[in-house]
PDB file of N, CA, C and O in Angstrom:
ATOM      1  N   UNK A   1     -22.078  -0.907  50.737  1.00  0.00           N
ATOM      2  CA  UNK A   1     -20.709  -0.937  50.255  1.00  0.00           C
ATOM      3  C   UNK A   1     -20.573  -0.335  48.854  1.00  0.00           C
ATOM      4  O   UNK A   1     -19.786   0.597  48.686  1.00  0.00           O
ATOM      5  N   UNK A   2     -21.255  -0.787  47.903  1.00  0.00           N
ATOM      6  CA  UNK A   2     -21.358  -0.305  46.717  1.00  0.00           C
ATOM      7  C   UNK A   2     -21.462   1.394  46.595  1.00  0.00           C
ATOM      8  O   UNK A   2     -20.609   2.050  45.998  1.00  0.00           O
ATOM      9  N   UNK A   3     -22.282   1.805  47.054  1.00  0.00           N
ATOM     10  CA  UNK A   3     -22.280   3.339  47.346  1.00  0.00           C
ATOM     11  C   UNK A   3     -21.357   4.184  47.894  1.00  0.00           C
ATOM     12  O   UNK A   3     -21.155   5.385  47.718  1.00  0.00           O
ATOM     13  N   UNK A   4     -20.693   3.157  48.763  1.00  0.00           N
ATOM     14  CA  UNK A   4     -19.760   4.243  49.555  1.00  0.00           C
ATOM     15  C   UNK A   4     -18.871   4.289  48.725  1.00  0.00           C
ATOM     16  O   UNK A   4     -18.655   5.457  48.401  1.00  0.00           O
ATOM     17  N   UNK A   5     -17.828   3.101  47.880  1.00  0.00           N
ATOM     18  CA  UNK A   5     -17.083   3.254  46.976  1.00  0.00           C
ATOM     19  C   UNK A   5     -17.726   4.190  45.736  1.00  0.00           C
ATOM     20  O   UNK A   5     -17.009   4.838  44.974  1.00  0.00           O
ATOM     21  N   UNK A   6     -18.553   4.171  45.691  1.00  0.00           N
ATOM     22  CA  UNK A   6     -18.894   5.046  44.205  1.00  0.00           C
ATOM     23  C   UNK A   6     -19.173   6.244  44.324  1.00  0.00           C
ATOM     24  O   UNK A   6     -19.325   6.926  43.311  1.00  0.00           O
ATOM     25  N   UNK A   7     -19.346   6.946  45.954  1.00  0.00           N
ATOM     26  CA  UNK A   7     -18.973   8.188  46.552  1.00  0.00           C
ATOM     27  C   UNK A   7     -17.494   8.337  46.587  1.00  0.00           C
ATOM     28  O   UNK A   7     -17.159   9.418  46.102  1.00  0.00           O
ATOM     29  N   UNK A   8     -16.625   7.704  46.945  1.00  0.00           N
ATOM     30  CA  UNK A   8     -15.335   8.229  46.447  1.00  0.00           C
ATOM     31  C   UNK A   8     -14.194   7.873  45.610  1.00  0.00           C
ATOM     32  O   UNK A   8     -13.007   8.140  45.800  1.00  0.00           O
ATOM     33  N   UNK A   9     -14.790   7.168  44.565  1.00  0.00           N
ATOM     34  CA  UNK A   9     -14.604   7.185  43.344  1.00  0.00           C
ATOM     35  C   UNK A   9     -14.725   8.661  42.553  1.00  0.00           C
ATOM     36  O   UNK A   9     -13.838   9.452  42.230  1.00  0.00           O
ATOM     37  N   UNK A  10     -16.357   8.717  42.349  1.00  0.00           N
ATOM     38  CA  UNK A  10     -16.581  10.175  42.226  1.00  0.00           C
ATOM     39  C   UNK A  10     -15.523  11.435  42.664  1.00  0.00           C
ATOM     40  O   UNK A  10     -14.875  12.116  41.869  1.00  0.00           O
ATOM     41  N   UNK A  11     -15.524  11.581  44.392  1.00  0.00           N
ATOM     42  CA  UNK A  11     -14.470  12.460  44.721  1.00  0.00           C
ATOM     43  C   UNK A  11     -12.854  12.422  43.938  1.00  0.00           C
ATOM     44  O   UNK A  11     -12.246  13.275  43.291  1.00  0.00           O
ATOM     45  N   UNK A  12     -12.638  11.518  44.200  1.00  0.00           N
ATOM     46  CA  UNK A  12     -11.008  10.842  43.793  1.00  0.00           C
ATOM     47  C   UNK A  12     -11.198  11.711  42.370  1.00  0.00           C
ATOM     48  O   UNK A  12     -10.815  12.845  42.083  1.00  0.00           O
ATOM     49  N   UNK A  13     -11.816  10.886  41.731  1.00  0.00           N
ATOM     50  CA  UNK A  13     -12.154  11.134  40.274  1.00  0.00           C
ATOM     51  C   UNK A  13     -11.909  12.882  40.026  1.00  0.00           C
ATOM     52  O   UNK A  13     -11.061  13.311  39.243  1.00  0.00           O
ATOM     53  N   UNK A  14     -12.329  13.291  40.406  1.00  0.00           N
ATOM     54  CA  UNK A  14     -12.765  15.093  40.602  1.00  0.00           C
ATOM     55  C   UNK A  14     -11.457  15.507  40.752  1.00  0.00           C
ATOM     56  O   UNK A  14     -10.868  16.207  39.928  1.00  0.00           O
ATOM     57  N   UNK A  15     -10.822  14.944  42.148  1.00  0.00           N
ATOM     58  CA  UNK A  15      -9.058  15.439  42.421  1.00  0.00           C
ATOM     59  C   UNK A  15      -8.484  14.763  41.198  1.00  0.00           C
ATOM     60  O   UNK A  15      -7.770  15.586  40.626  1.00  0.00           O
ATOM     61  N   UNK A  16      -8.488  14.431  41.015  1.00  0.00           N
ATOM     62  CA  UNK A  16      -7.183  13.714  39.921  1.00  0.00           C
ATOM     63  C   UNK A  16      -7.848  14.347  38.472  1.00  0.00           C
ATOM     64  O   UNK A  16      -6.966  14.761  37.719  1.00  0.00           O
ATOM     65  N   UNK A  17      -8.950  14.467  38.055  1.00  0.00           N
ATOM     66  CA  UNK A  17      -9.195  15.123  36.682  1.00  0.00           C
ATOM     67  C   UNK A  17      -8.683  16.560  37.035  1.00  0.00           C
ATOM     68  O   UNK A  17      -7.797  16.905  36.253  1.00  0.00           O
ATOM     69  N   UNK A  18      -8.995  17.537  38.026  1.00  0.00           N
ATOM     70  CA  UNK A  18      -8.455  18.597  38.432  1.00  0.00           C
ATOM     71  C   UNK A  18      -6.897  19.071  38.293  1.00  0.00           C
ATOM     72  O   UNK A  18      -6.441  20.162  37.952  1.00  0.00           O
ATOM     73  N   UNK A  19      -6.157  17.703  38.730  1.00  0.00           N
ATOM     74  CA  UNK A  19      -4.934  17.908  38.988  1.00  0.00           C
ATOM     75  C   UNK A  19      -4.168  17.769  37.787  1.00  0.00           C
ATOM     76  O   UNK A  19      -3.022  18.159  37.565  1.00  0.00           O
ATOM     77  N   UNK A  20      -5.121  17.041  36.906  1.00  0.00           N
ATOM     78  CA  UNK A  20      -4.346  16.932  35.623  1.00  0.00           C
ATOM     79  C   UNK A  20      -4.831  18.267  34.629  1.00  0.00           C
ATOM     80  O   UNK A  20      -3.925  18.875  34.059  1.00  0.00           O
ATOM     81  N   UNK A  21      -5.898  18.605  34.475  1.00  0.00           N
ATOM     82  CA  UNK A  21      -5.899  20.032  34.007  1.00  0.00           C
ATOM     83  C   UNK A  21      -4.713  21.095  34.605  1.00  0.00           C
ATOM     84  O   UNK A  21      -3.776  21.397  33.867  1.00  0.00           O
ATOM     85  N   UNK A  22      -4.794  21.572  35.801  1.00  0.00           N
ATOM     86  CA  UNK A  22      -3.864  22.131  36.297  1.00  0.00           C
ATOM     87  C   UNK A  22      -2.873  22.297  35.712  1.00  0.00           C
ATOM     88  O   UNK A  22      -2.383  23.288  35.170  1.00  0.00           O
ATOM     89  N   UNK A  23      -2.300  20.435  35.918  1.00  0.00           N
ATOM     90  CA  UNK A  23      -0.752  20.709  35.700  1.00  0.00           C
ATOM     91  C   UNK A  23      -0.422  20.446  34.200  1.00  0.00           C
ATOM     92  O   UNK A  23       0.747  20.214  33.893  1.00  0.00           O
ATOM     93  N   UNK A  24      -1.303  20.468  33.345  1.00  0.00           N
ATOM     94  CA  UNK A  24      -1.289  20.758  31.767  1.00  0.00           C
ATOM     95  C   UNK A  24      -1.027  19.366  31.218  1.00  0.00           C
ATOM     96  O   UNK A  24      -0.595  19.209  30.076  1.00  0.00           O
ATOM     97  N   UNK A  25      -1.237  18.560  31.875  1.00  0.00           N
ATOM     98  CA  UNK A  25      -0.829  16.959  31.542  1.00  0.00           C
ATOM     99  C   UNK A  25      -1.749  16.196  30.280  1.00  0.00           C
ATOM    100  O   UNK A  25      -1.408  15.240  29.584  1.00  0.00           O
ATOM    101  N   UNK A  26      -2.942  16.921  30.255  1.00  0.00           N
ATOM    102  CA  UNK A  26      -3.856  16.778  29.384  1.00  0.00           C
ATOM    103  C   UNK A  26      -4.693  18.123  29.002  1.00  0.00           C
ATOM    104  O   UNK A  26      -4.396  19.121  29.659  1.00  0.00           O
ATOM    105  N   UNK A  27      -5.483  18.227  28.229  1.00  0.00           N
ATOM    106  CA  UNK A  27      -6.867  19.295  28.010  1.00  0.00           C
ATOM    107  C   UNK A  27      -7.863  19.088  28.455  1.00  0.00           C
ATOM    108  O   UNK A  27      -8.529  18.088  28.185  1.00  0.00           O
ATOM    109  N   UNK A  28      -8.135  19.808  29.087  1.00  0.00           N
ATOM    110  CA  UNK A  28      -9.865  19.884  29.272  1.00  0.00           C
ATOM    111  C   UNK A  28     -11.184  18.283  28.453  1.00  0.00           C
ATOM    112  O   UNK A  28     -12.036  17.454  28.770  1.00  0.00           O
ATOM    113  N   UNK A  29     -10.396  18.840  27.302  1.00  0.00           N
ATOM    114  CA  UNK A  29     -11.013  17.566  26.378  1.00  0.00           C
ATOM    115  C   UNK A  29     -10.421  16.078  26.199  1.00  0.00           C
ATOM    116  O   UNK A  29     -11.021  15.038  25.927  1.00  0.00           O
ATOM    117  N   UNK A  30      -9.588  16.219  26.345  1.00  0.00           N
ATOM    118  CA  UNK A  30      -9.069  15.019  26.492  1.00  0.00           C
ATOM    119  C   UNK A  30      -9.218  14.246  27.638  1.00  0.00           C
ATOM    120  O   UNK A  30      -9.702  13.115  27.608  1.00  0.00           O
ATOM    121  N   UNK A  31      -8.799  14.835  28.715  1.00  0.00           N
ATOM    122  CA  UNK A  31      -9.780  14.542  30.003  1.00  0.00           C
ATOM    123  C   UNK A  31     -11.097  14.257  30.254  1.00  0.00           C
ATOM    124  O   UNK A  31     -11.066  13.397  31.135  1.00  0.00           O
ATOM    125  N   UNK A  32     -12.035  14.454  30.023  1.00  0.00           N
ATOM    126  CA  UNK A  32     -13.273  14.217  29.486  1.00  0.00           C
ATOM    127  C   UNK A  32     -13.218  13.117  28.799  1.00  0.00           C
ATOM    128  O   UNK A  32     -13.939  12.183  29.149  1.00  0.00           O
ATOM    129  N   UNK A  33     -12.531  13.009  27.905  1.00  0.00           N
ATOM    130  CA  UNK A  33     -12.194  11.772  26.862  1.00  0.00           C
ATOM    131  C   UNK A  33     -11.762  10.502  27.533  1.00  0.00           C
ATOM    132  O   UNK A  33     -12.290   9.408  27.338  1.00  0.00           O
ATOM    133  N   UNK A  34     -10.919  10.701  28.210  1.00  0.00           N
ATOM    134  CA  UNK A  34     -10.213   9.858  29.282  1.00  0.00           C
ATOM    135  C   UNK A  34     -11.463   8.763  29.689  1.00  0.00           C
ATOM    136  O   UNK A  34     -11.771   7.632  29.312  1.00  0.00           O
ATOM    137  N   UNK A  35     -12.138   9.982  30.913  1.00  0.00           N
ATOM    138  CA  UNK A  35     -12.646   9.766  31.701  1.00  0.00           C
ATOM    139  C   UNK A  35     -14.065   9.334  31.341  1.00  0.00           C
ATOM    140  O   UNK A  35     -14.960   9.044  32.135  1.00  0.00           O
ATOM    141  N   UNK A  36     -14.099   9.338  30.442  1.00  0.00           N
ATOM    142  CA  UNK A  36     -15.801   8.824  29.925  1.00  0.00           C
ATOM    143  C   UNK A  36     -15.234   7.378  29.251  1.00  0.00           C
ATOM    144  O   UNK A  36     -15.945   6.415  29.535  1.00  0.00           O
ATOM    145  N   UNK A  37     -14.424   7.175  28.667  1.00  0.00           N
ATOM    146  CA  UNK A  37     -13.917   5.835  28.088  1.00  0.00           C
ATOM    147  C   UNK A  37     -13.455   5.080  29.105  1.00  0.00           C
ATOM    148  O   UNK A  37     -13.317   3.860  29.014  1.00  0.00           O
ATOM    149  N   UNK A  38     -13.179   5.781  30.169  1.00  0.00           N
ATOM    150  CA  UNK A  38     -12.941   4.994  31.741  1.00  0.00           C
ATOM    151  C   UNK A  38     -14.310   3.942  32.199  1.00  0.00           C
ATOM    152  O   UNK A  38     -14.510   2.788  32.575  1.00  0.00           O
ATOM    153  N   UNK A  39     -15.101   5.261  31.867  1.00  0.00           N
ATOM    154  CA  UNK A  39     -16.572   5.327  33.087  1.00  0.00           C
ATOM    155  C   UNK A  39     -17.245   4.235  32.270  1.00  0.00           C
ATOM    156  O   UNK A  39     -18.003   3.480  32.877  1.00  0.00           O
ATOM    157  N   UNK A  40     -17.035   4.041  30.804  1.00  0.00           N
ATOM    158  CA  UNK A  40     -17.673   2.880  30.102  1.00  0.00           C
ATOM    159  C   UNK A  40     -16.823   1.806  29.891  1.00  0.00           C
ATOM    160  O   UNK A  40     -17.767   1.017  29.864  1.00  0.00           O
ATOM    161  N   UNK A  41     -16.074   1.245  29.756  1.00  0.00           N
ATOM    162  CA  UNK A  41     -14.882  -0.151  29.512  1.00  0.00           C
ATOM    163  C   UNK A  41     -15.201  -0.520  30.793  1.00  0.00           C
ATOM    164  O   UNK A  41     -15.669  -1.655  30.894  1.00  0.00           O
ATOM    165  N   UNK A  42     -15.047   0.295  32.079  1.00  0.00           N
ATOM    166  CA  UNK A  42     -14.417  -0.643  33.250  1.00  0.00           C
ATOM    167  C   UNK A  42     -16.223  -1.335  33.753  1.00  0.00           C
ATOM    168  O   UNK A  42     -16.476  -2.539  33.733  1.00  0.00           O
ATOM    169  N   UNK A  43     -17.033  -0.475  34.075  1.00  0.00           N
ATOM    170  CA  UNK A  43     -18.358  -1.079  34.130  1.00  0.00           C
ATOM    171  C   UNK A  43     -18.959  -1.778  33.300  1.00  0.00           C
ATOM    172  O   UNK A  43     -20.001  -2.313  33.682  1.00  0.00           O
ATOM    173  N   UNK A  44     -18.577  -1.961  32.141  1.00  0.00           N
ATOM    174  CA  UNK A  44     -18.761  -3.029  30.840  1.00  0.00           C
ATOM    175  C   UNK A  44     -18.245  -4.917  31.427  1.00  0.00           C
ATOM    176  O   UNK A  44     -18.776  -6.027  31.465  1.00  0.00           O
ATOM    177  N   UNK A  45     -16.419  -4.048  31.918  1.00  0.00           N
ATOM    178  CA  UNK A  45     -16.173  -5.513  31.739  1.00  0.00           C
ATOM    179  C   UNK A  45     -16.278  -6.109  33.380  1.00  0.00           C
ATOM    180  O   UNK A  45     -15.697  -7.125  33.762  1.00  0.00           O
ATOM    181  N   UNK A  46     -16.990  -5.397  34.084  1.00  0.00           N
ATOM    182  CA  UNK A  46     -17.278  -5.770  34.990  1.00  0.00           C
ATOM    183  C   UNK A  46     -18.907  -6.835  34.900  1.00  0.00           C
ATOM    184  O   UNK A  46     -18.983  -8.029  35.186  1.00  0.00           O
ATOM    185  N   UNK A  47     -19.849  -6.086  34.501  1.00  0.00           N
ATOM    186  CA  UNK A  47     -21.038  -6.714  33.955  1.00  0.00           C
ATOM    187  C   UNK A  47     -20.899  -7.804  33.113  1.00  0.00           C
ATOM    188  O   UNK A  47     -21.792  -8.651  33.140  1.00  0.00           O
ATOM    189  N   UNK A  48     -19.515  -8.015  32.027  1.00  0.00           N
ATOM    190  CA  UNK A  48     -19.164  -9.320  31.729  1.00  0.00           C
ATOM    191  C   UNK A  48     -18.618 -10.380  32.770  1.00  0.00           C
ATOM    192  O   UNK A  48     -18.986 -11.554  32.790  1.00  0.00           O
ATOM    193  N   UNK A  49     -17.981  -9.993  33.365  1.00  0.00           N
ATOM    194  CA  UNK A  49     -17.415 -10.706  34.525  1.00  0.00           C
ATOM    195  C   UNK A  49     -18.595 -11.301  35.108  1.00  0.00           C
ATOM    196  O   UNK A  49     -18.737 -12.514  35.263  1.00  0.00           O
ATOM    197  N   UNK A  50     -19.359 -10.498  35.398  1.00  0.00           N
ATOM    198  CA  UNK A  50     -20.647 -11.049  36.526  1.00  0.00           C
ATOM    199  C   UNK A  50     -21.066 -11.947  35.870  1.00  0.00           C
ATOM    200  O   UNK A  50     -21.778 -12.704  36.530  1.00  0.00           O
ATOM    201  N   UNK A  51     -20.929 -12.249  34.712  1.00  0.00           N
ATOM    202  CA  UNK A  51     -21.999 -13.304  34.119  1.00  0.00           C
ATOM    203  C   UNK A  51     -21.541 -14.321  33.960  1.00  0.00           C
ATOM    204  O   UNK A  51     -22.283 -15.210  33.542  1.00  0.00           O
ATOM    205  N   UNK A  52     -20.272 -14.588  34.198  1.00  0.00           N
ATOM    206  CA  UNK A  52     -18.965 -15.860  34.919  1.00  0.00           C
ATOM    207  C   UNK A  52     -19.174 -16.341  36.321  1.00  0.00           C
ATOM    208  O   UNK A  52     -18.712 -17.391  36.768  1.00  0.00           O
ATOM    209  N   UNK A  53     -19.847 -15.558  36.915  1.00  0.00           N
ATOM    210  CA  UNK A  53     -19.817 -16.073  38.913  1.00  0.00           C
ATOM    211  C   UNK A  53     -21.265 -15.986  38.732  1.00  0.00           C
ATOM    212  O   UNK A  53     -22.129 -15.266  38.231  1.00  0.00           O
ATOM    213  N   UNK A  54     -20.998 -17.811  39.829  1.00  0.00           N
ATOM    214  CA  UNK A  54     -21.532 -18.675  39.663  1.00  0.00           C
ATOM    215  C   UNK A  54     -22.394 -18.205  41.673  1.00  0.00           C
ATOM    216  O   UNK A  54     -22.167 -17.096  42.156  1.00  0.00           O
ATOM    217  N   UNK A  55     -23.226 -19.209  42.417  1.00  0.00           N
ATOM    218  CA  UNK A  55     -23.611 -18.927  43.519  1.00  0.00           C
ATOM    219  C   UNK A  55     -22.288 -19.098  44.149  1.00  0.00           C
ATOM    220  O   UNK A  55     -21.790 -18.147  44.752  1.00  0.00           O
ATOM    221  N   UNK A  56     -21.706 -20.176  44.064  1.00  0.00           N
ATOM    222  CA  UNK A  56     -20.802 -20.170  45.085  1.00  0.00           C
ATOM    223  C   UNK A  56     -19.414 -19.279  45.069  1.00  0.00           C
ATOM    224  O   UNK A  56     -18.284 -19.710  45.296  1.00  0.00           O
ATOM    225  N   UNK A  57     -19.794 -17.907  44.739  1.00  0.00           N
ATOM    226  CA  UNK A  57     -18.846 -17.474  44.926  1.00  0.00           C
ATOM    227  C   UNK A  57     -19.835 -15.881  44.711  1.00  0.00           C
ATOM    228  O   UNK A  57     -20.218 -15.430  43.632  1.00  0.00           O
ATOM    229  N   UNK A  58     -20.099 -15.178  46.314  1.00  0.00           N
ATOM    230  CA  UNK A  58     -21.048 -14.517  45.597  1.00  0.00           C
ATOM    231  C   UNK A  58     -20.222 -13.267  46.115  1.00  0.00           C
ATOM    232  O   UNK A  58     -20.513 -12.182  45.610  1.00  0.00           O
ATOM    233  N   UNK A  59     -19.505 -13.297  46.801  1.00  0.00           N
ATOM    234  CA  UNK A  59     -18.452 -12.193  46.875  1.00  0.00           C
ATOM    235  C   UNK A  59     -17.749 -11.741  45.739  1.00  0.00           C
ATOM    236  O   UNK A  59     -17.591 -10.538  45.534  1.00  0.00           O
ATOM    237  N   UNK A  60     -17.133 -12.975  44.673  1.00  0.00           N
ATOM    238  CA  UNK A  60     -17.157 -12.269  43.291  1.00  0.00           C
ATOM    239  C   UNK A  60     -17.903 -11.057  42.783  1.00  0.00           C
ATOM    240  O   UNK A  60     -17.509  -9.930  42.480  1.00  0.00           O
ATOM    241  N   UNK A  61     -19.412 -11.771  42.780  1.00  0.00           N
ATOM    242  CA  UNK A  61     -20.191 -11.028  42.159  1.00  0.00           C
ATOM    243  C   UNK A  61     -20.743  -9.991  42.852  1.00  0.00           C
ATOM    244  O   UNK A  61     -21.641  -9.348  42.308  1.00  0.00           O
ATOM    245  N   UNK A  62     -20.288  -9.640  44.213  1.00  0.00           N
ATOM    246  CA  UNK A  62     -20.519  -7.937  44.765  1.00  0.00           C
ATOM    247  C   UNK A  62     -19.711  -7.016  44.747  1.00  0.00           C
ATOM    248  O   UNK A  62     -19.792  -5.800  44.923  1.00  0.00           O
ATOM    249  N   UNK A  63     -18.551  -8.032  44.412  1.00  0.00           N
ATOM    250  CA  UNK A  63     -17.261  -7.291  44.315  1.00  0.00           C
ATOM    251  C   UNK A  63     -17.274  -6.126  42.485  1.00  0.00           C
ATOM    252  O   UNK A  63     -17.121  -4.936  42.206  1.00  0.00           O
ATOM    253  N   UNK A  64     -17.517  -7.258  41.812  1.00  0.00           N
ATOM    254  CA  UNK A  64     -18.099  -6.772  40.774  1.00  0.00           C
ATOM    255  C   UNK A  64     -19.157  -5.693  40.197  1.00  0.00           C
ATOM    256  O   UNK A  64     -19.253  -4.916  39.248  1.00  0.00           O
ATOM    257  N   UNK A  65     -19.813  -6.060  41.206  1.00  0.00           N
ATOM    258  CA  UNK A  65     -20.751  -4.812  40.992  1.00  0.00           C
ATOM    259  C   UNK A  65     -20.542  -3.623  42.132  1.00  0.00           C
ATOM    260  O   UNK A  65     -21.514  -2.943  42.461  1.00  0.00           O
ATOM    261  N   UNK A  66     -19.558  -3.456  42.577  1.00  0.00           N
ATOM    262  CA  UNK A  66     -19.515  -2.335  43.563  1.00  0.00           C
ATOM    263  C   UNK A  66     -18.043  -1.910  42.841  1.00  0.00           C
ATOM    264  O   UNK A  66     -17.578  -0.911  43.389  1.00  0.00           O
ATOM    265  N   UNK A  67     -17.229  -2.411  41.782  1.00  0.00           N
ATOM    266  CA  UNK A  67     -16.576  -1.945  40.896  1.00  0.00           C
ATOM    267  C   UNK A  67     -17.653  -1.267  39.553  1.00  0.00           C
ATOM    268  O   UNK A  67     -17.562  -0.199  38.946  1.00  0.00           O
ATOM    269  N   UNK A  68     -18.402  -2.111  39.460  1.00  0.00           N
ATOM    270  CA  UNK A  68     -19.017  -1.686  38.093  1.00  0.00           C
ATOM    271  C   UNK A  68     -19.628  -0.303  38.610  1.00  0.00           C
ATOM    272  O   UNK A  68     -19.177   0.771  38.212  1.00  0.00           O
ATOM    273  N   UNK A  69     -20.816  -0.408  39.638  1.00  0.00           N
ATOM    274  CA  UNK A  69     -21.027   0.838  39.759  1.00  0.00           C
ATOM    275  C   UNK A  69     -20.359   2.147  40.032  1.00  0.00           C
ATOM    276  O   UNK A  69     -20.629   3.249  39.555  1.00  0.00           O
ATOM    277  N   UNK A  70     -19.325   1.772  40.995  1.00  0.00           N
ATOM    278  CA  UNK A  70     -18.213   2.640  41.215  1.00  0.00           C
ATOM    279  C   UNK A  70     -17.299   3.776  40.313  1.00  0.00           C
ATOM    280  O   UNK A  70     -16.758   4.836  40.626  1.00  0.00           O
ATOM    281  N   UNK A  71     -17.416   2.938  38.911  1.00  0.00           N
ATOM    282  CA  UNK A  71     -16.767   3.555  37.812  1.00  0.00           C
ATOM    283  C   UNK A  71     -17.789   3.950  37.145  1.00  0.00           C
ATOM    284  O   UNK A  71     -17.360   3.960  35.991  1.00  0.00           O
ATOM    285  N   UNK A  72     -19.206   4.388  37.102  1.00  0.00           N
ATOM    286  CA  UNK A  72     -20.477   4.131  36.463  1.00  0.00           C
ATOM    287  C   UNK A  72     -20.243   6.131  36.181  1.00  0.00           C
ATOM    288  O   UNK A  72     -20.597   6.653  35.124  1.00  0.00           O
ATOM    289  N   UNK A  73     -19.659   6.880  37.255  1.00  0.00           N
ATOM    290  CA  UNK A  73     -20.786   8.545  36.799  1.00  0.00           C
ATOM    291  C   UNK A  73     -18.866   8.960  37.385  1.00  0.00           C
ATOM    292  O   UNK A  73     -18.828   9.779  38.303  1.00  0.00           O
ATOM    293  N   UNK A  74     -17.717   8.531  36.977  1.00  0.00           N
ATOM    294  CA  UNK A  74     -16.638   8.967  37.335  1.00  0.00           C
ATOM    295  C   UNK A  74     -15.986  10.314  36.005  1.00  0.00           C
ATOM    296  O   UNK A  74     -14.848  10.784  35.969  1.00  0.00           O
ATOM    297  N   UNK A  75     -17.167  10.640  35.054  1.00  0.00           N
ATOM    298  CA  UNK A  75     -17.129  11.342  34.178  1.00  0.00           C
ATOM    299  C   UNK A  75     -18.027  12.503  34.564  1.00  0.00           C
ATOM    300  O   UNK A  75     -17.853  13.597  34.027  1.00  0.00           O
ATOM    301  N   UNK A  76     -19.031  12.308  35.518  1.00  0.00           N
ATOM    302  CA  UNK A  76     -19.987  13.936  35.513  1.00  0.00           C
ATOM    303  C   UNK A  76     -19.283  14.915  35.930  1.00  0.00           C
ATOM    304  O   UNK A  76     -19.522  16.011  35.423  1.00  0.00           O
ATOM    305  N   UNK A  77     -18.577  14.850  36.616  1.00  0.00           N
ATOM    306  CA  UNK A  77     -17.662  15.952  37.835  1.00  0.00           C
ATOM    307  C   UNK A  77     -17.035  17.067  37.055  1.00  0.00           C
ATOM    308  O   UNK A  77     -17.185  18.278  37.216  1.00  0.00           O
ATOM    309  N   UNK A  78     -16.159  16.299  36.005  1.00  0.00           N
ATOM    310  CA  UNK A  78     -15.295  17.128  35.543  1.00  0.00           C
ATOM    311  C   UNK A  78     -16.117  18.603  34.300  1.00  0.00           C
ATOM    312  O   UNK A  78     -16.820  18.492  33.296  1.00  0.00           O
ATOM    313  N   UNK A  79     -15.657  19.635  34.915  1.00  0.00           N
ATOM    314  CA  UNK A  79     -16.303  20.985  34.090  1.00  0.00           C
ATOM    315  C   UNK A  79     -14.934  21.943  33.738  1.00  0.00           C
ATOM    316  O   UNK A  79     -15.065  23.008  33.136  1.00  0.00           O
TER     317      UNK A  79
END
């Protein structure tokens, strides 16, 4: 599960940084900027989260980490 979301995360990621270059909504750099301050906050406060769930709740904590990883490389794509 974790993988498959963080395969199209990645993709998604790619269309939508694309689409915003394109349509001049941002720069090149700023995008980049975006998207790397994305790729680190959201897998941060996910790895905090995890350290709140407890056993009995362990769907929390896959849920969590198939977000954390998911948002982990949503910055390599963009060139």
């Amino acid at each position: 599960m974790p993988y498959i979301v963080f395969w199209f995360m990645i993709v998604a990621s790619s269309v939508i940084a694309d689409s915003m270059i394109k349509a001049n909504t941002l720069s090149k750099t700023n995008v980049r900027k975006l998207f790397n301050s994305i790729s680190l906050i959201v897998p941060m406060s996910a790895v905090i989260g995890l350290t709140f769930v407890t056993c009995a709740h362990p769907y929390a904590g896959v849920g969590l980490l198939t977000i954390g990883l998911a948002f982990t490389y949503i910055d390599r794509n963009i060139k």
